[in-house]
C-alpha positions as CSV (number, residue, x, y, z in Angstrom):
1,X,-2.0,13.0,-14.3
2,X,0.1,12.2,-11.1
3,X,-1.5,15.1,-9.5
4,X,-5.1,14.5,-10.2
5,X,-7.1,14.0,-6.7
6,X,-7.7,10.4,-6.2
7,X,-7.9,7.5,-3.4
8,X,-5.2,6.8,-1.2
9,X,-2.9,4.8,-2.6
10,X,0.4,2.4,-0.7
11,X,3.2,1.5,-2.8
12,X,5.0,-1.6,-1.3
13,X,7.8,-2.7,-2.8
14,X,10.4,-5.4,-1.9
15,X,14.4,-4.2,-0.7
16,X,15.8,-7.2,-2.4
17,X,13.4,-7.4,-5.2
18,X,15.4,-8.1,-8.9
19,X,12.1,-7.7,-10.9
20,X,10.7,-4.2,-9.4
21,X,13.8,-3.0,-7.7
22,X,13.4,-0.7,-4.8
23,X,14.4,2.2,-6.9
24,X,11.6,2.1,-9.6
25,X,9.1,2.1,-6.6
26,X,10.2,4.7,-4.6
27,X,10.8,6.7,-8.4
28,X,6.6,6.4,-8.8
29,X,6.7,7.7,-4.9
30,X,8.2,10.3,-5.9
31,X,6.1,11.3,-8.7
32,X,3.0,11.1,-6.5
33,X,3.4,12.5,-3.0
34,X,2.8,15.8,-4.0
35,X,-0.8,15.0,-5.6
36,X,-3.8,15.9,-3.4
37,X,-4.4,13.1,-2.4
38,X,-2.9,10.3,0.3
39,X,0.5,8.4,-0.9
40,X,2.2,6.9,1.1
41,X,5.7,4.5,0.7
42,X,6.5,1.1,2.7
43,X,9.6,-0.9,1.2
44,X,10.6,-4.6,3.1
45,X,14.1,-4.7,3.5
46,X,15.6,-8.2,2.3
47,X,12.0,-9.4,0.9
48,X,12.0,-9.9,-3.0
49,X,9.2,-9.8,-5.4
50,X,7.2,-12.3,-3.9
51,X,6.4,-10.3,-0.3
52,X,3.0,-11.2,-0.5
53,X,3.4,-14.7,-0.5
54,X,6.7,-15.2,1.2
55,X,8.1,-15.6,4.7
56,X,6.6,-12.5,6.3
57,X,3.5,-12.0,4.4
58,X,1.6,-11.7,7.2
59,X,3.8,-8.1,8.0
60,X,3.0,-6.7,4.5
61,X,-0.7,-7.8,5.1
62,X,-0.5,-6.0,8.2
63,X,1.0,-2.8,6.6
64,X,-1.9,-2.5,3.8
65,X,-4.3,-3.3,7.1
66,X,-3.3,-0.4,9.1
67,X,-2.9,1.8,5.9
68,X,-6.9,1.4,5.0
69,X,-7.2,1.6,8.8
70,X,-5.6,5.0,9.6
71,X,-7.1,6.3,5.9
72,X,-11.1,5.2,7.4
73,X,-11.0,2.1,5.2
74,X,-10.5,-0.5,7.1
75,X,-13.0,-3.9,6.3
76,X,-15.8,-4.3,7.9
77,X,-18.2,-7.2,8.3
78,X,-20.7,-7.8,5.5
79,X,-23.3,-8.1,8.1
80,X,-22.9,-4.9,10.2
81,X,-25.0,-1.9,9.8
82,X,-22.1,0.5,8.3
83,X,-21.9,-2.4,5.2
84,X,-25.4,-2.5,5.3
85,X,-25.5,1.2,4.9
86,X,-23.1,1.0,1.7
């Protein structure tokens, strides 16, 4: 169920990916922004399938970072009292 209340959830997806084209991502977008719960969509123009590990990874990483971020998710260190607390 698309709609079922759940944790936030990113898709990423690549704009020049040939294996998970653009469309097929922002298809599953589409079938869950309107649940209860967070979706949001961030596609990479000209980065292929591999945008995790390619030239500009460290952009992607920072997209996921500030998405946990703005969502209260964000890492914290294992020695700090809210980790602690967990």
């Amino acid at each position: 169920d698309t709609r079922a209340k759940r944790g936030p959830l990113l898709l990423v997806g690549g704009g020049a990916d040939r294996i998970v084209p653009p469309s097929l991502v922002r298809a599953a977008y589409r079938r869950y922004k309107d649940a209860r719960s967070i979706t949001e969509l961030r596609v990479f123009a000209g980065r292929g399938h591999t945008l995790y590990t390619d030239h500009g990874w460290a952009d992607v990483a920072g997209a996921a970072l500030g998405f946990l971020d703005r969502h209260g998710l964000a890492a914290v260190p294992a020695d700090s009292p809210r980790a602690q607390s967990s």
